[in-house]
N, C-alpha and C positions, 0 to 999 in steps of 0.2 A: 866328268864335271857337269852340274845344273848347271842351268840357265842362272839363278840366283849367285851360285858360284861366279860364273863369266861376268855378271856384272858385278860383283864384289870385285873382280880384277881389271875391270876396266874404270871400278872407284879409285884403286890404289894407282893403278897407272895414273888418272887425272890428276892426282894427291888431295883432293878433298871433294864432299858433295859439292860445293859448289863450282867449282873449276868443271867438274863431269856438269853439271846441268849450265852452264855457258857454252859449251863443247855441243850438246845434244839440244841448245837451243829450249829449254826449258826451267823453269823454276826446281828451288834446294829440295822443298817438298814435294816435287815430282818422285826426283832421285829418292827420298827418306822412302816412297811408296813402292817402289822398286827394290829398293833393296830388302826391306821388308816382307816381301812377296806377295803383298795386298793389291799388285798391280801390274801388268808384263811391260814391260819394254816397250814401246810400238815399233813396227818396220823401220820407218824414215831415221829412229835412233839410232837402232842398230847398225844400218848402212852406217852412219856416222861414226859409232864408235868404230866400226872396224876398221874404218878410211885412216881417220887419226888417232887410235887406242893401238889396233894390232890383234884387235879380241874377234876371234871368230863369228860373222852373225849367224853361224851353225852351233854353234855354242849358245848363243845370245839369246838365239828363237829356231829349237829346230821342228816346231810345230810350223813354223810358214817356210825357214830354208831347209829346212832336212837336213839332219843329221849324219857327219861325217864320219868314215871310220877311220880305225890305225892311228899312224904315228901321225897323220894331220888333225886329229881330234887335239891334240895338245895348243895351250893356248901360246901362239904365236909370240918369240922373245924378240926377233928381230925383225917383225912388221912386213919381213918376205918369206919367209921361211914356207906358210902355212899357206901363201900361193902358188909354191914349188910344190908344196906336196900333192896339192889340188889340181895341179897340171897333169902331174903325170898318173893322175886315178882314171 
């Protein structure tokens, strides 16, 4: 999965751009920049989305967290799952 991908699913999880940019504490045209790929994510987002999304911020940005492998690369359905797998790497 991109980075672009992970956050196209933590758009669908929020249910619309602007529900994801009240969540990540930013403006609609933040998010429209992001999704787009005119623009990364910053850190402070991604912590965010994955707190209350469930979306991996190794998925999110694995240029600053590094990139997970295996069955915890999958984006996280039940928001614990994907710290179970991370535990026991």
């Amino acid at each position: 999965m991109t980075p672009q991908q992970a956050f196209s699913e933590a758009l669908h999880r929020a249910g619309s751009q602007a529900a994801l940019a009240s969540i990540v504490g930013k403006r609609q045209p933040a998010i429209s920049k992001r999704l787009n790929g005119s623009c990364r994510a910053e850190a402070d987002e991604v912590l965010v989305i994955e707190r209350k999304l469930g979306v991996s911020r190794h998925l999110l940005r694995p240029d600053i967290f590094g990139e997970i492998i295996g069955e915890a690369a999958a984006v996280d359905c039940n928001r614990s799952a994907l710290f179970q797998g991370e535990a026991s790497l």
